[in-house]
C-alpha positions in Angstrom: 234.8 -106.6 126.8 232.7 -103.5 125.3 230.1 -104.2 123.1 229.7 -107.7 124.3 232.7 -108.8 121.9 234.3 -112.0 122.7 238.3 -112.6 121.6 238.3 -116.2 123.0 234.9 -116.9 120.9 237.2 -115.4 117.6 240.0 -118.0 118.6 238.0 -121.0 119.8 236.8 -120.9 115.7 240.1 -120.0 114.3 241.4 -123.0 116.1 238.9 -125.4 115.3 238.8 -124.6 111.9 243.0 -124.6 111.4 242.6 -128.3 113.1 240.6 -129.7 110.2 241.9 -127.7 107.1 245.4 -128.7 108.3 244.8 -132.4 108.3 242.5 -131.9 105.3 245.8 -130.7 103.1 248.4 -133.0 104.5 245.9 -136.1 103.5 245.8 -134.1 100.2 249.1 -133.4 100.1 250.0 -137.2 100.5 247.8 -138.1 97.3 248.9 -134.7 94.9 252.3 -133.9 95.8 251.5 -130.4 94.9 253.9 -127.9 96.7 251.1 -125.3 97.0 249.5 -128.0 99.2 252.5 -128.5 101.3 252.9 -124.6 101.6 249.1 -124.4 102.9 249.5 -127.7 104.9 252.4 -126.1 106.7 250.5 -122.8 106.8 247.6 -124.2 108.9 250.1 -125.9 111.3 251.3 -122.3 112.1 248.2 -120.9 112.4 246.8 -124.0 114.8 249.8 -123.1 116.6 249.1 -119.6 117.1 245.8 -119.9 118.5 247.1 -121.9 121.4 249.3 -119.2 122.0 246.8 -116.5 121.8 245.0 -118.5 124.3 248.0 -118.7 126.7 248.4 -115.2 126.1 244.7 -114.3 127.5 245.3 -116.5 130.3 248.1 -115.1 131.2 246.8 -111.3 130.5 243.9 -112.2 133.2 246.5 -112.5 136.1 245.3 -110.0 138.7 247.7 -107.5 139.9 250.7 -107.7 142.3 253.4 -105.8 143.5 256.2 -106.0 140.5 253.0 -105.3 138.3 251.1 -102.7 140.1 248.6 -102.2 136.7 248.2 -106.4 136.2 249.4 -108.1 133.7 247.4 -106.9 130.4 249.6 -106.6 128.2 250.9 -109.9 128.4 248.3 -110.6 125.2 250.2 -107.8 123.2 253.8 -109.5 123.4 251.9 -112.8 122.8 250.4 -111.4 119.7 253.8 -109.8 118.2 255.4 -113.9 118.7 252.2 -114.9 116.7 252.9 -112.3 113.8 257.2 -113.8 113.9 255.8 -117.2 113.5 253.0 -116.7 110.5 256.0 -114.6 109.0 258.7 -117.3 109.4 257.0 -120.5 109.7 254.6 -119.6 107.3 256.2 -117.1 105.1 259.9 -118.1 104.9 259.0 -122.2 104.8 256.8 -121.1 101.7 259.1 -119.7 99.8 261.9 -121.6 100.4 259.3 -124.5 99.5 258.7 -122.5 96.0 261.8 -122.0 96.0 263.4 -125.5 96.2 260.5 -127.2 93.5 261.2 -124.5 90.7 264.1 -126.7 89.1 262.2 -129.8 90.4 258.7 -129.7 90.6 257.1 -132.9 90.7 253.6 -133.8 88.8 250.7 -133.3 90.6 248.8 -136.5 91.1 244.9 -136.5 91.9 244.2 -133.0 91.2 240.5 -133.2 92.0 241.7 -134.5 95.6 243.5 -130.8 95.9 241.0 -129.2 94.4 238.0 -130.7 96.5 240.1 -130.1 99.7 240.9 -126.8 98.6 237.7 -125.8 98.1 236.3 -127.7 101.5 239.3 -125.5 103.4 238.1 -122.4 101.9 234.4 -122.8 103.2 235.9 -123.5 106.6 238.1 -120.6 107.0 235.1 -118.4 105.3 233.3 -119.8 108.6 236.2 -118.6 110.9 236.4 -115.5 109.0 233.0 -114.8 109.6 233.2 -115.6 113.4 235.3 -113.1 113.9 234.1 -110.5 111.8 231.1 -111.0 114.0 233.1 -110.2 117.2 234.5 -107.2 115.7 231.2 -105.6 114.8 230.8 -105.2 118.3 233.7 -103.3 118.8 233.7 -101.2 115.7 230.4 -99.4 115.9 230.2 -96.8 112.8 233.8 -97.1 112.2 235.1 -98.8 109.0 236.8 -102.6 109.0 240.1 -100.5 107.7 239.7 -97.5 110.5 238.7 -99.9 113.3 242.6 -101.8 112.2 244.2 -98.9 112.6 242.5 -97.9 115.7 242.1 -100.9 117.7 243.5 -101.8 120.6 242.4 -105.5 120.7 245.7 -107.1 119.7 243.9 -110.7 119.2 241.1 -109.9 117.1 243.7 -108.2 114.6 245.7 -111.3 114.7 242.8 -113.2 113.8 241.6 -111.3 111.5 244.7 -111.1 109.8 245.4 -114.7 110.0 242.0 -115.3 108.3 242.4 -113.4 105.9 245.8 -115.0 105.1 244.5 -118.1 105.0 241.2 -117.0 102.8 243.8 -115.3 100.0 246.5 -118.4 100.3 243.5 -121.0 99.9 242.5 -118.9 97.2 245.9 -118.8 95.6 246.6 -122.6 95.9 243.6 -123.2 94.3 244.5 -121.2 90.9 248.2 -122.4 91.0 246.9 -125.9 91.2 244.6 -125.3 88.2 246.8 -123.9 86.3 249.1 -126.5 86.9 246.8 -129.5 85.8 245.2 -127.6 83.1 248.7 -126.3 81.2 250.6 -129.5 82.0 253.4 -126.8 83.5 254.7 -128.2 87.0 256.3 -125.1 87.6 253.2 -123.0 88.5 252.6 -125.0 91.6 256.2 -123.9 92.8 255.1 -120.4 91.8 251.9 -120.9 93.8 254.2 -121.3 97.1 255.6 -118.4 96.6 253.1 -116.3 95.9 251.7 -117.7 99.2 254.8 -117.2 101.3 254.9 -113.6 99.7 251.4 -113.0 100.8 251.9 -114.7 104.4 254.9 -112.3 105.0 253.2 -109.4 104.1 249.9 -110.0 106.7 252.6 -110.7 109.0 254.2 -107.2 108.7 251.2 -105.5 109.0 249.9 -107.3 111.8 253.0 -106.9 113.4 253.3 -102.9 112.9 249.9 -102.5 114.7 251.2 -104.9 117.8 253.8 -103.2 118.2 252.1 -99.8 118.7 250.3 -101.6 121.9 254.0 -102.8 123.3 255.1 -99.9 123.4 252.2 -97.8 124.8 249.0 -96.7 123.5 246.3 -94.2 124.8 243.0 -95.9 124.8 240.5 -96.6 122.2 239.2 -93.2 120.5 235.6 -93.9 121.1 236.5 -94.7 125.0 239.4 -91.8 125.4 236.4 -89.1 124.3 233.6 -90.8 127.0 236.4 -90.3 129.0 237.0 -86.3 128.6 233.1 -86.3 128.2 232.1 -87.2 131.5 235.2 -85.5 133.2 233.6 -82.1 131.6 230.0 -82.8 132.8 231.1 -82.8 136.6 229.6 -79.9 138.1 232.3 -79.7 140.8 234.9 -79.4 138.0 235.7 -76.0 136.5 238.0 -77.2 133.3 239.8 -80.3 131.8 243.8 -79.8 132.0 245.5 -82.8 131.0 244.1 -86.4 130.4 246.1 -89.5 129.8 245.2 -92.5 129.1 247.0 -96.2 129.0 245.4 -99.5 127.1 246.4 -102.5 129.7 245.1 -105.6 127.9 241.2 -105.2 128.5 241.2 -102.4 130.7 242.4 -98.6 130.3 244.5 -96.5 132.8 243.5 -93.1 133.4 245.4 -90.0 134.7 244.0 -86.5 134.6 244.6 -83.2 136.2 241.9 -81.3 136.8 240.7 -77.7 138.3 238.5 -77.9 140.6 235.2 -75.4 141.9 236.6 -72.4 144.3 236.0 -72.5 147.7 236.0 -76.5 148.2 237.6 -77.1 151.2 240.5 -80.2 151.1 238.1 -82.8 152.4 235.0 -81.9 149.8 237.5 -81.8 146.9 238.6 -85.3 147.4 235.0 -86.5 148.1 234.1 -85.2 144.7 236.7 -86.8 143.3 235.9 -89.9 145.1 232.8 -90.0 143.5 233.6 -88.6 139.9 236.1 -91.8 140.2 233.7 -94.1 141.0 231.2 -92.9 138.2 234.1 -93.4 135.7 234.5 -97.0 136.4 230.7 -97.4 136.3 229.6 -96.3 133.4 233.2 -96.7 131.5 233.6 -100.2 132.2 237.1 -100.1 130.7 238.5 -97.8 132.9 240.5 -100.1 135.4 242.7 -97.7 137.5 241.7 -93.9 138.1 244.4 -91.1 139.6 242.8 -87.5 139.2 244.8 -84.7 140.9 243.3 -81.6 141.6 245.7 -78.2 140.4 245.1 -74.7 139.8 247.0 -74.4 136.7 248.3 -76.8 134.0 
């Protein structure tokens, strides 16, 4: 992975820390029976869920190549990633708000509020660490770009799905913990119910967004900006090539397809132009690590 960044590391904390918030609110949710609780309970479940099938997804991803799947199996993690973003927006979003939904007429007391409140507050330190683990990773892919650019231009579909999830789950936490508050403090039972929805809302709408940028990768996206231009870059410098037609590029999972057509220096005879290309080729993958499958063709026009 460039940069040194590490998806499984992102998902090996995510998962660890969904493992413990989620039985930390179910125990909570046992002593309060606040509805916000239940709403976050349910909403680490998913998101405990959705690491193990990021994980399958990068297993799967790492399958090497075979004849029905000439270019491997890379984007196995994309179509793994778009199931994760359904999930957070049903299982977490609907299940919210039909939670809210259901305790507006009939919200019960919340009993022990300090036991939500300490959980809360204990959850919210744990998903800050998660958070932080994979802001971390990204910094290695992001270089100069901002955290809003690099989500619009990535093409690592787990470490947006982490992210996002984080971020849910640092904003619902959040949430939760004013609803309850307000709850306890104004005696009204009804701002717990609120506090689900408001989660579910917010749940749906990281899902979306999430989603949108998956989707992009299903369907077919030219590699990474920073890698497309190292690309051209070192196509250019070749001595034995006189100009850069066409260049197109594929994101497979991890690894980048490239296709370029290219013009060659006069005079090479048929046997020196494919050595040279050989080579240029070979340099590519070297010092474009990315780059997992290379077919140049040599023309004299566009």
């Amino acid at each position: 992975m460039a940069g040194g960044a590490s998806p499984l590391r992102a998902i090996l904390w995510a998962f660890a820390a969904n493992v413990g918030i989620a039985a930390a609110k179910f125990t909570a949710f046992a002593f309060t029976g606040s509805t916000s609780m239940l709403a976050e309970s349910i909403h680490s479940c998913a998101d405990t869920g959705n690491q193990l099938l990021l994980l399958l997804g990068l297993t799967r991803a790492k399958r090497p190549p075979d004849h029905e799947h000439p270019l491997g199996y890379g984007k196995d993690i994309y179509f793994w990633s778009f199931i994760v973003a359904l999930l957070l927006f049903s299982l977490g979003g609907l299940v919210s708000i039909y939670e809210g939904l259901h305790k507006l007429d009939s919200a019960e007391p919340i009993q022990n509020t300090w036991v939500a409140l300490g959980v809360l507050g204990v959850s919210i330190g744990l998903e800050a660490l998660s958070m932080r683990g994979c802001l971390a990773e990204v910094r290695h892919l992001r270089g100069g770009r901002s955290l809003w650019r690099w989500l619009e231009e990535s093409r690592n579909s787990e470490l947006v799905v982490v992210f996002g999830e984080d971020l849910a789950a640092l904003l619902g936490l959040t949430l939760a913990f004013v609803f309850v508050v307000l709850a306890s403090v104004t005696g009204e039972r009804v701002f717990d119910a609120y506090g689900s929805l408001a989660i579910g809302a917010l749940l749906m709408v990281v899902a979306i967004f999430v989603a949108t940028r998956v989707k992009r990768l299903l369907i077919g996206r030219s590699a990474d900006p920073g890698v497309a231009q190292a690309i051209e870059r070192e196509l250019a410098a070749d001595p034995a090539v006189l100009q850069v037609f066409n260049v197109i590029t594929l994101q497979v999972g991890e690894q980048v397809m490239l296709a370029a057509k290219l013009r060659m220096q006069d005079g090479l005879s048929l046997v020196d132009a494919c050595v040279r290309i050989n080579e240029l080729e070979a340099r590519l993958k070297q010092r474009i690590p990315e780059v997992g499958w290379c077919f140049v063709e040599p023309d004299i026009a566009d």
